[in-house]
N, CA, C and O atoms as a printed pandas DataFrame, in Angstrom:
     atom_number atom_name residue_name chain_id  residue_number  x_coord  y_coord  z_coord
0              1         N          UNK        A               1   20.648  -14.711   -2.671
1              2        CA          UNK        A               1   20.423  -13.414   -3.249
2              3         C          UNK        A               1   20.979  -12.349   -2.316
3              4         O          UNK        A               1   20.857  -12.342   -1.091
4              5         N          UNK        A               2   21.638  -11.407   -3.103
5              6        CA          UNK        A               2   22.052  -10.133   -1.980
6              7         C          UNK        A               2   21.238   -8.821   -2.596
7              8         O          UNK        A               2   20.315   -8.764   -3.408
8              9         N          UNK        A               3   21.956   -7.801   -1.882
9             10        CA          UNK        A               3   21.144   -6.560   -2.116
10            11         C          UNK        A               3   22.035   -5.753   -1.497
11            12         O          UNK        A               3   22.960   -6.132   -0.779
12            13         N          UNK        A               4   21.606   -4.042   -1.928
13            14        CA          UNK        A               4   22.824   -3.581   -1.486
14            15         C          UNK        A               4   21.818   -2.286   -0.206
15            16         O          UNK        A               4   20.637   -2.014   -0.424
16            17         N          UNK        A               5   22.304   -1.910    0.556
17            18        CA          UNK        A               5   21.576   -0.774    0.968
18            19         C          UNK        A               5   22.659    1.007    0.799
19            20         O          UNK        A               5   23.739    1.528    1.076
20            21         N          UNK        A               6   21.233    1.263    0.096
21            22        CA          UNK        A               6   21.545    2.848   -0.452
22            23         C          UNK        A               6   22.561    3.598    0.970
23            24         O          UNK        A               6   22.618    3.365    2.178
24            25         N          UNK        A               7   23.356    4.712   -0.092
25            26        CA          UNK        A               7   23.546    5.851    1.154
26            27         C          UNK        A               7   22.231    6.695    1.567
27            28         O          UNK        A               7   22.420    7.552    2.430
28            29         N          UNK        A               8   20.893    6.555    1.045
29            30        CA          UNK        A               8   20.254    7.014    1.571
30            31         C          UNK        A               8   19.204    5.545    2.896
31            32         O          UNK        A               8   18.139    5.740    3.483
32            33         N          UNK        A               9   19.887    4.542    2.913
33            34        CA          UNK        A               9   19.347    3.268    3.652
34            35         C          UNK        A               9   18.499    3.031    3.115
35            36         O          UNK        A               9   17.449    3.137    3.747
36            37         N          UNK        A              10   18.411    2.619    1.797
37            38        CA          UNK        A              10   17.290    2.084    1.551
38            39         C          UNK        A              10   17.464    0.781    0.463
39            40         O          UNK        A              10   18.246    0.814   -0.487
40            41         N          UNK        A              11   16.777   -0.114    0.717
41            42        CA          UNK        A              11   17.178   -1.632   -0.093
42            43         C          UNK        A              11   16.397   -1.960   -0.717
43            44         O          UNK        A              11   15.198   -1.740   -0.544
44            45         N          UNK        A              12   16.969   -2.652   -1.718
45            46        CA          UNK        A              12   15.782   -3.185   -3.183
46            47         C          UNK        A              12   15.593   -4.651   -2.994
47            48         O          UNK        A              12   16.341   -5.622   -3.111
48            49         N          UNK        A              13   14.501   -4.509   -2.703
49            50        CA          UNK        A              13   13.781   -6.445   -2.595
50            51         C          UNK        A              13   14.044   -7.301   -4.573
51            52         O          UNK        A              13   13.418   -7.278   -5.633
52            53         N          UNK        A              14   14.411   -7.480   -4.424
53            54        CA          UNK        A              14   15.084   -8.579   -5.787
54            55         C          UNK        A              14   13.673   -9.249   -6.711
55            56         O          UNK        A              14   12.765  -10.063   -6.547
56            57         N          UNK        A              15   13.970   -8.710   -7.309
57            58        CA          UNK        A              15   12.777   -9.112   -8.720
58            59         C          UNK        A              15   11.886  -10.532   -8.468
59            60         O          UNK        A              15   10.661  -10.448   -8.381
60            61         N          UNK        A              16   12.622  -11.942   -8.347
61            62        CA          UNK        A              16   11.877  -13.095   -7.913
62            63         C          UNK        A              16   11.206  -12.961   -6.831
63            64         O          UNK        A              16   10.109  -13.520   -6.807
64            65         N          UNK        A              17   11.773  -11.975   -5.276
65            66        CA          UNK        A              17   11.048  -12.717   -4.166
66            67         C          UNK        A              17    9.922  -11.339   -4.317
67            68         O          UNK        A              17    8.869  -11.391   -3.682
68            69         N          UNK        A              18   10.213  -10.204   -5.143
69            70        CA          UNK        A              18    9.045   -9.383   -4.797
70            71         C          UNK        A              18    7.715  -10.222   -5.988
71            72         O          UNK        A              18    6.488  -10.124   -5.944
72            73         N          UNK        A              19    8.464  -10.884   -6.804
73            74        CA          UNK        A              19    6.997  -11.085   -7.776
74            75         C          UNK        A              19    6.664  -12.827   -6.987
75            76         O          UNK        A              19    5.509  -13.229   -7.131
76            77         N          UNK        A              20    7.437  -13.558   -6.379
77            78        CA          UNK        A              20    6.864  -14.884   -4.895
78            79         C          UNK        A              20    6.019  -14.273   -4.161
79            80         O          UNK        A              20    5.128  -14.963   -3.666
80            81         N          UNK        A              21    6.039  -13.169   -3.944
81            82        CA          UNK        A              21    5.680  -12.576   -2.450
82            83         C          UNK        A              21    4.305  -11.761   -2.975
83            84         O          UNK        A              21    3.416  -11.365   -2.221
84            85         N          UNK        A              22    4.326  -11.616   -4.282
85            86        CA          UNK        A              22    3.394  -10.654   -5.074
86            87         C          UNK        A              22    3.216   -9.211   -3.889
87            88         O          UNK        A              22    2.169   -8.910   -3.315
88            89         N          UNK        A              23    4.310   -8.624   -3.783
89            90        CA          UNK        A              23    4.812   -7.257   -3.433
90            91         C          UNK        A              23    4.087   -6.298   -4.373
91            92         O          UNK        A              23    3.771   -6.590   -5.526
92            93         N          UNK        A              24    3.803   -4.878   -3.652
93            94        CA          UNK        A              24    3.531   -3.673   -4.432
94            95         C          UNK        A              24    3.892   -2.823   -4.403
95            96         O          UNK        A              24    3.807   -2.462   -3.230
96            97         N          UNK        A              25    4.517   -1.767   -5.218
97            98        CA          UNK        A              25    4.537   -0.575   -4.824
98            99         C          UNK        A              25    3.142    0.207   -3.767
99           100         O          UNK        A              25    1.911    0.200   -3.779
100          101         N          UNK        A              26    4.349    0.881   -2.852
101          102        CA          UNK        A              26    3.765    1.682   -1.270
102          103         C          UNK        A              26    3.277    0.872   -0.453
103          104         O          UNK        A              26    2.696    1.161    0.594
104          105         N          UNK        A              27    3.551   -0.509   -1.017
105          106        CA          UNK        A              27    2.903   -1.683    0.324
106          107         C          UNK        A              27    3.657   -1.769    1.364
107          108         O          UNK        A              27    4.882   -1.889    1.379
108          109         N          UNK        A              28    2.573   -1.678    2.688
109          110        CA          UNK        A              28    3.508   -1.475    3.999
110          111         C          UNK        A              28    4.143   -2.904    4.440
111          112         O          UNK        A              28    3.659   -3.989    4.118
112          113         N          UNK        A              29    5.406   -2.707    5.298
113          114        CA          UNK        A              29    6.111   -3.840    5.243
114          115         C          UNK        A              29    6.464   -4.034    7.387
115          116         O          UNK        A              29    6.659   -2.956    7.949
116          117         N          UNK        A              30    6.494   -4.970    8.050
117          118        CA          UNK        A              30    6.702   -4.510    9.476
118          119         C          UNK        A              30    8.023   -5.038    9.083
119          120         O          UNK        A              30    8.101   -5.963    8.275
120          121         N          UNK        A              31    9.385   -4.329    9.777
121          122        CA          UNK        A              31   10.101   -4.475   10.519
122          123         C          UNK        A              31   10.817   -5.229   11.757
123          124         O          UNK        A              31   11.163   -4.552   12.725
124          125         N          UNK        A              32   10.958   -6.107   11.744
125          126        CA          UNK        A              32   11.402   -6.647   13.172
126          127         C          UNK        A              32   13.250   -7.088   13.018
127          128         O          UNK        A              32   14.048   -7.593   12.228
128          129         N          UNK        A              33   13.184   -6.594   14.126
129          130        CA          UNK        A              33   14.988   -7.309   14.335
130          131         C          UNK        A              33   14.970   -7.950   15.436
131          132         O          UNK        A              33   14.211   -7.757   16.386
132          133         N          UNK        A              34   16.209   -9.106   15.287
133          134        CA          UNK        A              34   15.636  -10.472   16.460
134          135         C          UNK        A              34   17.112  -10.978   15.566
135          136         O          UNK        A              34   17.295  -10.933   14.350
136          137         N          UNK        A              35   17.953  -11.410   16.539
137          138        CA          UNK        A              35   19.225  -11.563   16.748
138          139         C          UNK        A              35   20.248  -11.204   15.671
139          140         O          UNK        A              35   20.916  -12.007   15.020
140          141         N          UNK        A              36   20.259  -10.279   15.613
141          142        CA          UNK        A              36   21.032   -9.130   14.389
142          143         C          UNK        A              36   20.206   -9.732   12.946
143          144         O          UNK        A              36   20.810   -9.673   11.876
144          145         N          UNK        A              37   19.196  -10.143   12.987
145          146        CA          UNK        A              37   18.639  -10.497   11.406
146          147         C          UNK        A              37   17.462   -9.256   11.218
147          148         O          UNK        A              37   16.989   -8.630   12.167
148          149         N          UNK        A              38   17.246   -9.132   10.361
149          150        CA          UNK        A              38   16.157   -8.046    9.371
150          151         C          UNK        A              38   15.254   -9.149    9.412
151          152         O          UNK        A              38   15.745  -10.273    9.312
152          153         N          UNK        A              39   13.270   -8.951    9.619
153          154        CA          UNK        A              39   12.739   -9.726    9.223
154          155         C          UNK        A              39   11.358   -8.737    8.502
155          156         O          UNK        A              39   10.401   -8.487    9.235
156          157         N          UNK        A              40   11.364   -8.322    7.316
157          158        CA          UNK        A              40   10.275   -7.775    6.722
158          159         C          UNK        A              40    8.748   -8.610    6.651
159          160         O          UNK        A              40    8.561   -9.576    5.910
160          161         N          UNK        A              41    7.856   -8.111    7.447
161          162        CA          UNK        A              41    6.921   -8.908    6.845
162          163         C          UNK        A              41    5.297   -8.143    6.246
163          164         O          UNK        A              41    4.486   -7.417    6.821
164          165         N          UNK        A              42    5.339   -8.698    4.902
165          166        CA          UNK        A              42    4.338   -7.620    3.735
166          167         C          UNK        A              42    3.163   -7.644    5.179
167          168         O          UNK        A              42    3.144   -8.486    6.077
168          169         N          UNK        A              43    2.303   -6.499    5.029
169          170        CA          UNK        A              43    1.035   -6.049    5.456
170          171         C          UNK        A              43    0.059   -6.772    4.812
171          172         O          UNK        A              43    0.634   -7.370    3.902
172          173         N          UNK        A              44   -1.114   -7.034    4.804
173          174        CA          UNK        A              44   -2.109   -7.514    4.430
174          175         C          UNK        A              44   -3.639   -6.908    4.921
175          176         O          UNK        A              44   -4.170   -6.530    5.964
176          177         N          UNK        A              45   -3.942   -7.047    3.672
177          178        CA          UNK        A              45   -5.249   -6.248    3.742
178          179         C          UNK        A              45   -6.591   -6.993    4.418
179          180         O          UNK        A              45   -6.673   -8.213    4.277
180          181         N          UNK        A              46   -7.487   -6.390    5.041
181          182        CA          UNK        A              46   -8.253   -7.680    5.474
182          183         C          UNK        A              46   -8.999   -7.875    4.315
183          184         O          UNK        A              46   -9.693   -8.886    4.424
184          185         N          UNK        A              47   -9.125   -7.325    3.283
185          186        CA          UNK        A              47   -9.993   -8.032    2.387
186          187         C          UNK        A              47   -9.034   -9.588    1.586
187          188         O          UNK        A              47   -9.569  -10.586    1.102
188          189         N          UNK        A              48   -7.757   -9.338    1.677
189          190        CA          UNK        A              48   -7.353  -10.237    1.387
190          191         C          UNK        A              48   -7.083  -11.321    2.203
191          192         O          UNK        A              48   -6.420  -12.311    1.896
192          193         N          UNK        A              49   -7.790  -11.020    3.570
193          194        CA          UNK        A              49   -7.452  -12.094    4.585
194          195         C          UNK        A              49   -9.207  -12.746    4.769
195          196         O          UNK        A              49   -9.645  -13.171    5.838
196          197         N          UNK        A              50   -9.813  -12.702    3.776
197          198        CA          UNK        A              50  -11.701  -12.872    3.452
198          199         C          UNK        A              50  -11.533  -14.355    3.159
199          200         O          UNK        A              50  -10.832  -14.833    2.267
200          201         N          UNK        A              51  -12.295  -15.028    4.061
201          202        CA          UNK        A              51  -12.426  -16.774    3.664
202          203         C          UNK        A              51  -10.821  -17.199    3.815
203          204         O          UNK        A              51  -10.483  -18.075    3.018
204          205         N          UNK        A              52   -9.929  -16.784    4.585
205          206        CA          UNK        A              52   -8.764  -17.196    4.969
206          207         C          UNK        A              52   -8.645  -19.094    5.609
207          208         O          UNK        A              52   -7.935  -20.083    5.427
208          209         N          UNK        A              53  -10.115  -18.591    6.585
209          210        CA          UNK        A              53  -10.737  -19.991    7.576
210          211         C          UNK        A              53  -11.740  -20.891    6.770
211          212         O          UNK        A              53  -12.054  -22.044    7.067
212          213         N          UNK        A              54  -12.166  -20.195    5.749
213          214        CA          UNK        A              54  -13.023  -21.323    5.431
214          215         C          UNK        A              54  -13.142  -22.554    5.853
215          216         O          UNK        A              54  -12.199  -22.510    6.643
216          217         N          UNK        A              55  -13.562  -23.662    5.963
217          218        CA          UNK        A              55  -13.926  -24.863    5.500
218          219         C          UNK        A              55  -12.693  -25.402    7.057
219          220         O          UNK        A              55  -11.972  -26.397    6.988
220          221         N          UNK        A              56  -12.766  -24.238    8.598
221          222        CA          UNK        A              56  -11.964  -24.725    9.819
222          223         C          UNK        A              56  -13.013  -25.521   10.078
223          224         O          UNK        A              56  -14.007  -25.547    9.352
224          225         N          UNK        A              57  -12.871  -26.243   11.149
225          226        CA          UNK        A              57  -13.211  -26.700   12.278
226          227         C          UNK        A              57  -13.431  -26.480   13.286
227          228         O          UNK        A              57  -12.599  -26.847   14.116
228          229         N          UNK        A              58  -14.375  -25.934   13.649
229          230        CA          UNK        A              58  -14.398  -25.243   15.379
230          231         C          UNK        A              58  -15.466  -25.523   16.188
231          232         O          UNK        A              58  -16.147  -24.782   16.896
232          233         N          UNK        A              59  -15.535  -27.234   15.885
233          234        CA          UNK        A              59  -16.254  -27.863   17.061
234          235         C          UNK        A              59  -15.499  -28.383   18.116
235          236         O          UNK        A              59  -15.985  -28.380   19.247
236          237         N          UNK        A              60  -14.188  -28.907   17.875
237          238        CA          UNK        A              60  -13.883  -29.542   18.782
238          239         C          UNK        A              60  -12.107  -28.961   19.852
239          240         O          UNK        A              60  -11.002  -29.351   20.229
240          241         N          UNK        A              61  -13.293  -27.524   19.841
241          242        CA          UNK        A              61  -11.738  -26.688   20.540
242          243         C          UNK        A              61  -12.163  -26.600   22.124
243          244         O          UNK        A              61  -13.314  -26.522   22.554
244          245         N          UNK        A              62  -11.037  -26.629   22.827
245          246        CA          UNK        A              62  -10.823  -26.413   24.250
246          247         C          UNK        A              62  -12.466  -25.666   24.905
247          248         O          UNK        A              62  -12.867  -24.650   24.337
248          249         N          UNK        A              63  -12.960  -26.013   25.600
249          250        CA          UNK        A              63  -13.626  -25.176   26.697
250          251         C          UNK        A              63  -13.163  -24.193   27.479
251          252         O          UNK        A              63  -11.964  -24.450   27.586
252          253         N          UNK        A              64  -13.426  -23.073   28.182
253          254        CA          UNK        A              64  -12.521  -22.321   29.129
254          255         C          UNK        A              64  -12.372  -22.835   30.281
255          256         O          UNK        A              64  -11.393  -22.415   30.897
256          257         N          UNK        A              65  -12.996  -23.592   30.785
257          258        CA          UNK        A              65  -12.741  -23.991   32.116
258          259         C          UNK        A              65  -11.855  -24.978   32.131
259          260         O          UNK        A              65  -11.300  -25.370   33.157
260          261         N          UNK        A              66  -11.597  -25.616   30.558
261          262        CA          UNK        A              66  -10.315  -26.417   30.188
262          263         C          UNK        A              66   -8.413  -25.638   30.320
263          264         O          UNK        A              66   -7.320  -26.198   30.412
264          265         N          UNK        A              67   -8.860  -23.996   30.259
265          266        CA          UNK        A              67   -7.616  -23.645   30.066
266          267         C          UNK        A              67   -6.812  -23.232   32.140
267          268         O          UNK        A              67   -7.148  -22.964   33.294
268          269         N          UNK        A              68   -5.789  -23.453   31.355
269          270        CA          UNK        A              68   -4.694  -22.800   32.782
270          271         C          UNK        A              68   -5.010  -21.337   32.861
271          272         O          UNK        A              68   -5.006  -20.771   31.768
272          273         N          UNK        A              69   -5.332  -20.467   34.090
273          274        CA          UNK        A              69   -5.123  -19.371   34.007
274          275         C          UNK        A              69   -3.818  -18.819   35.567
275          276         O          UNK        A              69   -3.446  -17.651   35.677
């Protein structure tokens, strides 16, 4: 898929990956560049990040006196 960027710089995310991505209008997006690539990544709300962990495991994690400091 391509895209074009405006004379005012601005680019249109393509119909499939904004409705994959379930994109919104005014949804914030971060920015990163990392070896001449664009990497957009959508914001997320914490309500949509609610029961993300459910059903982890977190009996059998590291101790601190287990870690390198």
């Amino acid at each position: 898929m391509q895209t074009t960027i405006s004379s005012k710089y601005q680019v249109v995310i393509p119909k499939p990956v904004r409705e994959h991505l379930n994109l919104k209008p005014r949804q914030k997006l971060t920015v990163i560049e990392k070896n001449k690539m664009l990497i957009l990544i959508p914001h997320t709300s914490l309500d949509e990040l609610r029961g993300i962990a459910a059903g982890a495991i977190t009996d059998d994690y590291r101790v601190k006196k287990d870690r390198f400091t």
